[in-house]
Structures are given as structure tokens and as C-alpha cells.
N, C-alpha and C positions, 0 to 999 in steps of 0.2 A: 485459611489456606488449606488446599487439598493434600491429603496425604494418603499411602498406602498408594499410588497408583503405579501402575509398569509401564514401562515403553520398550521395544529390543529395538536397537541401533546396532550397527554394523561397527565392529571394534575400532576399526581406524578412524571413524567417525568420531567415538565417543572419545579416542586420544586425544582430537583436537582439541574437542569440545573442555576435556581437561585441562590441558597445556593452556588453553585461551582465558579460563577460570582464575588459572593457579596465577596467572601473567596479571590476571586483574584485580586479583586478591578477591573471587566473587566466591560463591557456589557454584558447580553446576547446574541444582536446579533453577538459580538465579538467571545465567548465562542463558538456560533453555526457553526460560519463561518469556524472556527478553527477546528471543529469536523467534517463536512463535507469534509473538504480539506484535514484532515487527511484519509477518508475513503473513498475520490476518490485515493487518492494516494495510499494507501492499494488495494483498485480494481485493480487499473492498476500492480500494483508488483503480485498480485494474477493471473492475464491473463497473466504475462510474465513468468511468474513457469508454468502456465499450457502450452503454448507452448512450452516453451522446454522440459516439459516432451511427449509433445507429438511427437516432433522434435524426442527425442531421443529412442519415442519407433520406431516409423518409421525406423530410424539407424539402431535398433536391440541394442541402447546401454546399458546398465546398469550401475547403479550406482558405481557400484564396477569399472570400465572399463576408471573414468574419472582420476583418477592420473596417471594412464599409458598414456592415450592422450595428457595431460597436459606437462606430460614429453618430450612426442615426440614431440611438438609441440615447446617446449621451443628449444630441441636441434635443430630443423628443422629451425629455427630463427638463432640460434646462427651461423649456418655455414651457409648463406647466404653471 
């Protein structure tokens, strides 16, 4: 685990971030690590939506257009 490193938060911020700690019997830098990890992993689910929607305008697909593919796809499998 990293240590020595800084961050400045804005004090009302960093109350919460205490009071929600102290409520969960955690750390704060427990609490933080858990809040960043969750909003890298939000970014990334975020960048994998925006590619396929971009995938899919490229296609020409609509949204309307994905349980009919779904379907063919499914039968297209099954008779292999």
C-alpha cells in the first residue's frame, strides 16, 4: 500500500467523508480508496456505452433494431 501521499479536499467534503468512516467503523483512507475504485470503474462502464454507441451508429443501428439481432443471432448459433 502507498503511503506519504496528499490530496487537498475541501473541508466540508472531507467532514463527510469522516462522519461516513466513523458510521462504518472504516478508515478514511479505506472509505477513499473504495470511492475512487468505484468511479474508475464507473469511467470505464462509461467509455464501454460510449463505444458501442458509437460502434452502433456507424452500423446505421438503432436501438429499436437490437432484439431482432439478438434473435438472429441466437438462431444462427443454434443451427450450427
Amino acid at each position: 500500500m502507498a503511503t506519504g501521499n496528499t490530496i487537498s479536499l475541501p473541508e466540508e467534503l472531507l467532514a463527510g467523508i469522516r462522519s461516513a468512516a466513523d458510521a462504518e467503523r472504516r478508515s478514511v483512507d479505506d472509505v477513499l480508496a473504495d470511492a475512487v475504485q468505484r468511479y474508475l470503474e464507473d469511467r470505464s462502464w462509461t467509455k464501454l456505452f460510449e463505444y458501442g454507441a458509437s460502434r452502433a451508429n456507424a452500423l446505421g443501428l438503432r436501438e429499436s433494431d437490437v432484439d431482432q439481432l439478438i434473435a438472429e443471432s441466437r438462431t444462427e448459433h443454434r443451427n450450427r
